[in-house]
N, C-alpha and C positions, 0 to 999 in steps of 0.2 A: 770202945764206942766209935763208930764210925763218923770221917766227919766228912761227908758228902751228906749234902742235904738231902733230904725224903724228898723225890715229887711224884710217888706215886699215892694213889687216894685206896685203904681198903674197905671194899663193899660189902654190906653182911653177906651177898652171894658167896665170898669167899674170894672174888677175884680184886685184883690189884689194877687201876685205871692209873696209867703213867700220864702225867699231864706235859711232858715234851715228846711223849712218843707213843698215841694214846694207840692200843693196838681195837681193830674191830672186835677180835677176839675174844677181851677182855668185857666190851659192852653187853649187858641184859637190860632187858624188856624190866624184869621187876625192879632192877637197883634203880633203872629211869622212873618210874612210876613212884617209889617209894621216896626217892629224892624229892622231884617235883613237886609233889602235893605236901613239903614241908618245908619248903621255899617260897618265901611272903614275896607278891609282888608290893611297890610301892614301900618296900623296907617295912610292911607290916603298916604302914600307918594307913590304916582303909578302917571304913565302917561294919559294925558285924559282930557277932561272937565267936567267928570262926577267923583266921586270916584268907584272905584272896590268894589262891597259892598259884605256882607256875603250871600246874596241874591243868586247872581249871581257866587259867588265861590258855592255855594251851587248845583248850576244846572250846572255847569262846571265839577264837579264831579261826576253827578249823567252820565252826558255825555260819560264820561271817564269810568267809571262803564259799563255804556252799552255795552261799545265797548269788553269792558276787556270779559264782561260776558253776553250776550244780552238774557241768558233766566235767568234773576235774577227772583226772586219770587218776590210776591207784597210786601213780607214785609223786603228784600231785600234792594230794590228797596225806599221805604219808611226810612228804618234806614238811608239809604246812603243818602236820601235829607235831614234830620234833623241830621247829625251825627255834625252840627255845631249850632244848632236849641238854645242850652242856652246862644249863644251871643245875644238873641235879650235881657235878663235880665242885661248879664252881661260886653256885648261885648267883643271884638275880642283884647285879650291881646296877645302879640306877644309874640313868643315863648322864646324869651332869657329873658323875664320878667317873663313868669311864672317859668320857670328854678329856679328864684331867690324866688320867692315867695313859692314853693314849695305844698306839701297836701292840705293844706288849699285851695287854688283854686281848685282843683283836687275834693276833697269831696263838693264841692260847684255844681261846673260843673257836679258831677256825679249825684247826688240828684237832678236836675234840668233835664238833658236827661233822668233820671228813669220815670220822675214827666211827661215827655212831653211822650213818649214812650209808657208807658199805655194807653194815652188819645186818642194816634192814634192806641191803639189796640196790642202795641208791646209789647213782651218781655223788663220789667225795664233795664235789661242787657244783649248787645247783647252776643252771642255766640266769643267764640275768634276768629274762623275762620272767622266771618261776621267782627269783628273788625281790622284784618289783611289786609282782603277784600279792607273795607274802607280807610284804612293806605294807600296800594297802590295807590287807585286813587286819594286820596287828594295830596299823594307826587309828583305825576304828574302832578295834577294841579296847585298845590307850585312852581317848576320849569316851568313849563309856564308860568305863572303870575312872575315870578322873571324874567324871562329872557325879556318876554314882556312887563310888564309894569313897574316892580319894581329898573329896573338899572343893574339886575345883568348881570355879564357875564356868558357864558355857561359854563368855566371849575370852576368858583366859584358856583354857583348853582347845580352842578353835587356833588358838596363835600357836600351839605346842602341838598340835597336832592332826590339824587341819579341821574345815568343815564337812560335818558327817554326812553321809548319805542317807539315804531313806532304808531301813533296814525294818521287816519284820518283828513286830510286839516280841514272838517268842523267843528269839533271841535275847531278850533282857532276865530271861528266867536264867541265864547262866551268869548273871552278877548278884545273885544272892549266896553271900561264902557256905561252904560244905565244909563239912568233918574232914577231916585229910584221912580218915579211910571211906570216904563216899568218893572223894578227890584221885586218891590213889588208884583206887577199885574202879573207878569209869574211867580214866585216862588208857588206863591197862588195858580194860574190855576194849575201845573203842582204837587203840594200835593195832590190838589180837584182828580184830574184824576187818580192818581197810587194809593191812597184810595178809588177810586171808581169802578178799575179793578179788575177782577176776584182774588183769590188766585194762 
């Protein structure tokens, strides 16, 4: 029995994701999608019969993104759907826990979006401004997702994650939880498609 710890993760694709040496290689499109959409944001404690999974946070912000900006470039538009892409390894650790935990997540989670990033073609590291970019609309979809699903109140939510902007009714059609094969099956489509459009 060998005694070097595992850290590599196997995916039903068959491939091995080393979490200190995560290769692009080893990344797919399905084990991402199939991961995500069974990954509870909010540690699962949201309203619904379905959980809010990383899936569908993931397209709630690319949504948000649109509006914010609707001539994003493709690869934009791509950062912004995977900017939550290494919880399908590691999942979606809520923020007052990583706080405590500290670098160590942070150099995990970074090497992991470097590792995914390449595979769809990206820059390892996005640019600060494309990172700011993203900050806003996930902080947007934070405050939706808290107010709507997760219990908060508005002037509580407002202090954790600022005051929302004016955003489009139909963007609220993406906080009603889905099946994590509706979750899975649209996150998928909608990478296949904005990797598939022009630059």
């Amino acid at each position: 029995m060998s005694k070097e710890p595992r850290v590599w993760q196997r995916m039903l694709s068959g491939r091995r994701l080393d979490l200190l040496n995560p290769s692009p290689l080893d990344v797919e499109l399905d084990d991402i999608a199939h991961g995500l959409a069974r990954v509870a944001r909010w540690n699962g404690q949201t309203a619904g019969d379905h959980i809010f999974s990383v899936a569908q946070h993931s397209l709630l912000v690319e949504a948000i993104a649109d509006h914010l900006n609707p001539d994003m470039s493709r690869a934009w538009r791509l950062a912004t759907l995977l900017h939550d892409a290494p919880e399908y390894v590691i999942g979606d650790i809520i923020s007052p826990f990583k706080a405590v935990i500290g670098d160590a997540y942070k150099a995990i989670e970074g090497g992991l979006l470097g590792a995914i990033h390449i595979h769809f073609g990206l820059a390892p590291e996005p640019a600060a401004v494309l990172k700011r970019f993203i900050k806003r609309a996930d902080r947007q979809a934070a405050y939706l997702e808290a107010t709507h699903l997760a219990g908060f109140g508005r002037e509580e939510a407002e202090k954790f994650f600022g005051r929302p902007e004016p955003l489009p009714r139909a963007i609220l059609n993406y906080l009603e939880p889905w099946p994590v094969s509706e979750a899975e099956e649209r996150f998928s489509e909608r990478v296949t498609a904005v990797t598939a459009a022009p630059p």
